[in-house]
N, C-alpha and C positions, 0 to 999 in steps of 0.2 A: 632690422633694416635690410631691405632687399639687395645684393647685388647689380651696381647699375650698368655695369661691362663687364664682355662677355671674357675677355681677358684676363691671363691673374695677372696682370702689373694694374690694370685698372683695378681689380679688388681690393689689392693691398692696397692703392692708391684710398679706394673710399677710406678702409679702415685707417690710414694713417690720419686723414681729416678729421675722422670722426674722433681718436683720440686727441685728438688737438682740440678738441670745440668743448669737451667735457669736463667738468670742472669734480673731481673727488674730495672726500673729509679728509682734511690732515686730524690725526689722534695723538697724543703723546702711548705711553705703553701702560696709560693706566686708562686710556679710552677718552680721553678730554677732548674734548676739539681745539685745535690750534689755529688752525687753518683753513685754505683750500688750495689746489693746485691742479694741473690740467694729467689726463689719465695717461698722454703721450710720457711727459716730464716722471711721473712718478713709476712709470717702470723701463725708466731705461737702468741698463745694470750699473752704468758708470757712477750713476748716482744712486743710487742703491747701497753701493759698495765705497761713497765717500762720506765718510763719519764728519763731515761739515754741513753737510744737507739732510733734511728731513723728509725722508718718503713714507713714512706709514702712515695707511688712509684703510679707511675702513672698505668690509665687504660682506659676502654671504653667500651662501651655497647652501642650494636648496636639494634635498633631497625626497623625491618626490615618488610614494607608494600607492601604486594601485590597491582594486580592493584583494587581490591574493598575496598582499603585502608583498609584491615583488618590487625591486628600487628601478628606477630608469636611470639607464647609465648612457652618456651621450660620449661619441668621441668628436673632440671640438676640428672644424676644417683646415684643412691641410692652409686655407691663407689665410689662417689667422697669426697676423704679430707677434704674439705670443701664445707660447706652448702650441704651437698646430699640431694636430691630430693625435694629439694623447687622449686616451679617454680617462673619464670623468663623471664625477654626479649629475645631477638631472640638469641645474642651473648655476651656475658662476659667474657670479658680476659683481656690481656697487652700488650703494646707493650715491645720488648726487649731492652735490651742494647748494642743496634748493629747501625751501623752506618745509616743505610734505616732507623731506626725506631725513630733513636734520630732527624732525620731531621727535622729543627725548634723546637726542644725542647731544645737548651743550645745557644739560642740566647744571644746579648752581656744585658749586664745591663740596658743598655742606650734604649733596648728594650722595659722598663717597662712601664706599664701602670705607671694613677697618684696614684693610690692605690699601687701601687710595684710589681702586679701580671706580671708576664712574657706575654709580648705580644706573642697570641697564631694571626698566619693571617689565618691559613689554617688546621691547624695541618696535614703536609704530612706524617710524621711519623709515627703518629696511623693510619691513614687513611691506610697505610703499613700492620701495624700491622692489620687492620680490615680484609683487603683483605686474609692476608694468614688463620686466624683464620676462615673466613668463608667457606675457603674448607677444613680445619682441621675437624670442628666441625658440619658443616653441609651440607658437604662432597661436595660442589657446585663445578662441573667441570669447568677446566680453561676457557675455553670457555665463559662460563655461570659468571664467576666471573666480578664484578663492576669494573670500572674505580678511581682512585680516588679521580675524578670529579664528580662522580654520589651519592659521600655520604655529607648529609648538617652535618657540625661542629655546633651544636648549644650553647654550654655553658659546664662548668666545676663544679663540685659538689667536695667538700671534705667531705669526711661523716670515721665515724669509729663505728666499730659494730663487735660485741664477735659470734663467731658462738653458740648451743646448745654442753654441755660439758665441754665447759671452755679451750678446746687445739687448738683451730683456730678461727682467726678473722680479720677484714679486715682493713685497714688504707688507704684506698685510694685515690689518684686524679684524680675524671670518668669523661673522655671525653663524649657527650653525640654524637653522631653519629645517623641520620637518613637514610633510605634507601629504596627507591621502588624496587622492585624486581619481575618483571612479570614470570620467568620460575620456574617452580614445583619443591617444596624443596622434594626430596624422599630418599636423601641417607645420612642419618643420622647416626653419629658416635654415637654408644651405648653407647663407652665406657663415653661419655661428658655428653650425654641428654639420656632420656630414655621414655620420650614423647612428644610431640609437638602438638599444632595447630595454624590456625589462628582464631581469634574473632576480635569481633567488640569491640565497648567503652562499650558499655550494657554487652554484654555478657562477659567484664574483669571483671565490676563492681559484677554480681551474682558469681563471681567465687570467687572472693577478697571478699565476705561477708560470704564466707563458709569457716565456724571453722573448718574443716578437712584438708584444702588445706594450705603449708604452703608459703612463698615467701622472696626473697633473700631482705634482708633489702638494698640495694642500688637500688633496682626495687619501691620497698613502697615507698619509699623517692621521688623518681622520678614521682611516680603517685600522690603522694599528691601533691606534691611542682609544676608541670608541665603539665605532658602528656594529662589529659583530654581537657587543652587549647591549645593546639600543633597540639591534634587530630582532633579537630573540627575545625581546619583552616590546613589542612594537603594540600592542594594546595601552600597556604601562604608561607607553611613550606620551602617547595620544589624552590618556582619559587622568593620572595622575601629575604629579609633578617628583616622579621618583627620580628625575634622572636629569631634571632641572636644575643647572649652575651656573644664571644669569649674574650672582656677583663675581662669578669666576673670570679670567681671562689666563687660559693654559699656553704656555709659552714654551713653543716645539720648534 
């Protein structure tokens, strides 16, 4: 969504409506759906941080390689609510509480793994949610938008983390979404990112050891816990299922 004034009280202004109008999957911590609730209510920190309410809702983050398998890293806009201008993976969002998005997400019980976590086969629903978020936010013409065949599901992270401030913070359950992308990303929504590139593993690495630069704590988590060994077999990634742990849900 474009910014519609030219002001940042006006920006913050839209994004606070729009977090208000959006309705996220509440999940228990074995991925069930319990619920819904609005995107505003589930990241604010005070509720986050009170063990009487329930904020974990599902999400996903796309990581997105050209073909010199270099990853797009976006740093999100200085007016965004939360976490502004930390960089990050290519896409960060949610899927909604709509019928396309909850698809295989409220599978029967009988579905579960032996651990209790919700058998995820495909995740079609985020895979949904990937697709529209990716012409939202990094403005990719329908033409140009993935199939959602073309994105690998590789595993589920529960992680929870207070933004700077103490008024926003995250309670998550991130889908981990992989994706080659050979046509030229140029028409970037300001109002989401406010820079972009792609690098290599070396050149994440010199950037993630500069105290200046800051990054969205479920991106860290993902690079420590993951990516460096995903990236160096990123053929693997794409064409087998070596690295596949959709009954998994890793809890950081």
């Amino acid at each position: 969504m474009a910014a519609s004034y030219d002001s940042q009280e006006g920006r913050r202004s839209t994004q606070s409506d729009f977090m208000e109008k959006e309705y996220l999957i509440l999940v228990d911590k074995h991925d069930r759906v319990v619920g819904k609730d609005t995107k505003y209510a589930l990241h604010r920190w005070s509720s986050i941080s009170d063990p009487s309410k329930h904020t974990l809702h599902r999400a996903f983050s796309i990581f997105l390689f050209n073909e010199k398998n270099e990853l797009l890293l976006t740093q999100r806009s200085k007016d965004k609510l939360t976490f502004p201008a930390v960089w990050t993976n290519s896409v960060c969002s949610h899927p909604l509480y709509l019928e396309d998005e909850l698809a295989e997400a409220a599978l029967s019980e009988s579905s579960a793994t032996a651990s209790g976590n919700q058998l995820v086969k495909d995740a079609l629903g985020v895979k949904r949610a990937a697709i529209r978020k990716l012409g939202h936010e990094l403005g990719i013409s329908e033409k140009e938008l993935p199939t959602v065949s073309q994105f690998r599901f590789l595993t589920r992270m529960h992680y929870t983390a207070p933004a700077e401030g103490g008024e926003w913070g995250e309670d998550e359950m991130d889908y981990i979404l992989f994706l080659r992308h050979t046509h030229p990303v140029c028409n970037v929504n300001r109002e989401e990112s406010q820079d972009e590139r792609f690098v290599t593993l070396p050149e994440l690495q010199r950037m993630m050891a500069d105290p200046a630069l800051k990054w969205s704590p479920w991106f860290a988590k993902i690079v420590s816990n993951f990516l460096p060994q995903w990236w160096a077999e990123l053929d693997a990634v794409f064409t087998t299922d070596k690295f596949v742990q959709s009954e998994s849900i890793h809890h950081l």
